[in-house]
N, C-alpha and C positions, 0 to 999 in steps of 0.2 A: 489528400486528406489533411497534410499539415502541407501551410500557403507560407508566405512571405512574413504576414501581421501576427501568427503565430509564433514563428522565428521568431521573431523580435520581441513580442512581451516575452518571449520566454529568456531571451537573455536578458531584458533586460528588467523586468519586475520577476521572472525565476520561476515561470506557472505559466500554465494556457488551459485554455480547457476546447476538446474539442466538440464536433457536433458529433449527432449518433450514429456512430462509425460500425457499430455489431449489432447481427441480425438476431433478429425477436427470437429464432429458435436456437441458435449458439447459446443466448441467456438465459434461456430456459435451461436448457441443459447443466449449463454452469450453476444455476441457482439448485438445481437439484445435488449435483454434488456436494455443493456448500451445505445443505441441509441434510445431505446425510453425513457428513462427516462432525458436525456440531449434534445430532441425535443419537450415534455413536457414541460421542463425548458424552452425553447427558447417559447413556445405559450400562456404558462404563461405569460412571460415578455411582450409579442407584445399586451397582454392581456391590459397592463396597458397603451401603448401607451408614457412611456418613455421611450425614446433613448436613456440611460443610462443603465435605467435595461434591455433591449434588448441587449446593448452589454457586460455587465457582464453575465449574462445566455448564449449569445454564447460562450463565454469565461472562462463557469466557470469550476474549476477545479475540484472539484469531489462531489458525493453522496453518504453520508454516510447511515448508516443502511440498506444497501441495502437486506439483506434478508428480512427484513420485508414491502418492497415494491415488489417483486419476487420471486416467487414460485421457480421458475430457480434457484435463488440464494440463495434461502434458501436451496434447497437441494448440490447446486458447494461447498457450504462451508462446507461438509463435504465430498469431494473428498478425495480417499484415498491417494494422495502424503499430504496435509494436515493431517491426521490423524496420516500418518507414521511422518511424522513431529515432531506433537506432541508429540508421543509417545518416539523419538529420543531425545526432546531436554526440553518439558517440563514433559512427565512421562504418568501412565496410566491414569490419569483426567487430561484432559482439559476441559475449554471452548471458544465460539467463543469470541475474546473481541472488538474487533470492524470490522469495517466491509465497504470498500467505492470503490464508482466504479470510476475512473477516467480519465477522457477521454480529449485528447488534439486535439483541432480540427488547420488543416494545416494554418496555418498563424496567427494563434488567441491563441492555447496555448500559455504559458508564461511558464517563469522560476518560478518555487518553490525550495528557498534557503536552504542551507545547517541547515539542524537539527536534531536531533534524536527524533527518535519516544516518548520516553521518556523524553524529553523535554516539551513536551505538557501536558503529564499525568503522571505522578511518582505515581507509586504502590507501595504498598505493598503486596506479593513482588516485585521488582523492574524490573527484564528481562523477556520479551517476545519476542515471535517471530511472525516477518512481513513477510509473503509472498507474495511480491510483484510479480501477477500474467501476463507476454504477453498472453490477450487474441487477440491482432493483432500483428503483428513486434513490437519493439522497438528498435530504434538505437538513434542516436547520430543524426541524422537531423531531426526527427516526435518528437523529445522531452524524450527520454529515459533517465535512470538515472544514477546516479554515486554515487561511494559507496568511502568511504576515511579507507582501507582495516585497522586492530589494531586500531581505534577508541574505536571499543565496550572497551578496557581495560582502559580508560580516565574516566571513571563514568559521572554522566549527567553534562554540561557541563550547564554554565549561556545562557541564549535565551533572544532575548531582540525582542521589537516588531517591524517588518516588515509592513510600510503603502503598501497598494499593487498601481499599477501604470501601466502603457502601458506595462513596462516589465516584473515586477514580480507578483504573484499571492500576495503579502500578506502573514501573520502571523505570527512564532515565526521563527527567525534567530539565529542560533546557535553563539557564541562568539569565534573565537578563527581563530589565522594569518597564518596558513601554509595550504592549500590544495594542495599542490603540489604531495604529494603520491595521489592524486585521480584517482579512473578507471574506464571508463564507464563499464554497464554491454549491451550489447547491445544482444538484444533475440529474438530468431524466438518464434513465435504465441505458444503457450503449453507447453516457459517454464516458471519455477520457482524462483526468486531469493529470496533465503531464507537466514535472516538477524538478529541479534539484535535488541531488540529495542535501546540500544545503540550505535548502530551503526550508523556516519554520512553520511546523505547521500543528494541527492535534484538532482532534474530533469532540463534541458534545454529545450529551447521554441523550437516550433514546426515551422519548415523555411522549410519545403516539401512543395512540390506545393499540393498535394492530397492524405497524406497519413493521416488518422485519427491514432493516439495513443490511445489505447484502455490498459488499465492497469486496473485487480482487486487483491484488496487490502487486503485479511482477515486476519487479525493477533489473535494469539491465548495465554491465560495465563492459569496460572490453577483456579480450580475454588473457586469461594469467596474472586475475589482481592479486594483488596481496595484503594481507592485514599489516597494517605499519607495528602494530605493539611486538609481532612475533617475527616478523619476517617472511610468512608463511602461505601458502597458497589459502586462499577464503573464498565463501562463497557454493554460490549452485555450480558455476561453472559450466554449465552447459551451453553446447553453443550451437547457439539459432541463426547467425548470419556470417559467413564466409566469401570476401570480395563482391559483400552484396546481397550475395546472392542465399538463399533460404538453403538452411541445414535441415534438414528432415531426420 
């Protein structure tokens, strides 16, 4: 699944993207979980009877720890283009390190700004890899993303905070004047785009009349990372590959 020319853009532009690696009825099933756990969020909110958190939970942009809400998901996150993954770029031990489902609903997703994964959390050690999963189309009109290709060699880069508003999701915005080398990755349903966590990247809002963006997230480190700010064990921590070989 991942070849030689993969390898290589990926070190060396910091991205690849692969072909459709996951079968029609795994996607299914993942898209269903994704929808219900964002329909949830939306009955939750109508729960409370504000018109605010009603249109934030439509609007919201993802659910993290999803394995541990999903049997579904707890077993997708050790899919074996993930394992080959790991095995190519972090070695024979990994684990899952985080984990989030993120769904752009047609008129209501928003943009999430330019940032590196690692902007948010700096390890010890410091790179992992995000595989950023189509589990439905993603293009350039439902809100798909872009990648700013020879970023990951910048080291992490100052973030400063993002108030979120009608257009953007919120949270940390990367610092820095040129995104002109940027490229979208636009992806039929089953594939891959597998990245850096230094790698800069951020999504556009969803302007399809009816097309939901359906994107999961697992990013993988090896295991026993630690968050540099505290000292401290971080993360999912779960671990999916031992000497190789597949942890069940």
């Amino acid at each position: 699944m991942i070849n030689e020319k993969d390898k290589t853009q990926f070190y060396e532009l910091g991205y690849f993207v692969t072909d459709v690696v996951l079968e029609p009825n795994r996607l299914q099933s993942m898209a269903d979980e994704m929808d219900r756990l964002y329909r949830e969020g939306v009955e939750e909110a109508k729960a409370t009877g504000d018109p605010e958190a009603i249109l934030a939970a439509e609007g919201r942009r993802a659910y993290g720890q999803v394995h541990n809400r999903s049997q579904i998901a707890a077993e997708f996150v050790r899919s074996e283009i993930y394992l080959e993954a790991c095995r190519v770029f972090i070695g024979p031990d990994a684990d899952l390190y985080w984990n989030q489902a993120a769904t752009k609903p047609p008129k209501l997703g928003k943009t999430f700004s330019w940032h590196q994964d690692s902007g948010y959390t700096e390890t010890i050690p410091l790179a992992y890899i995000t595989c950023w999963t189509a589990i439905s189309d993603s293009n350039l009109e439902n809100g798909g993303i872009w990648v700013l290709p020879k970023s990951h060699t910048w080291g992490v880069l100052e973030h400063e905070n993002e108030e979120p508003n009608r257009q953007v999701y919120g949270g940390l915005r990367a610092k820095f004047s040129d995104d002109s080398g940027a490229v979208p990755v636009e992806m039929k349903a089953g594939q891959v785009a597998i990245f850096s966590s230094l790698t800069l990247h951020m999504s556009g809002p969803n302007t399809s009349r009816n097309s939901v963006r359906r994107g999961y997230v697992p990013q993988y480190h090896v295991p026993g990372v630690i968050l540099k700010r505290t000292g401290k064990p971080v993360g999912d921590q779960l671990p999916v590959l031992r000497n190789g070989r597949r942890v069940n």
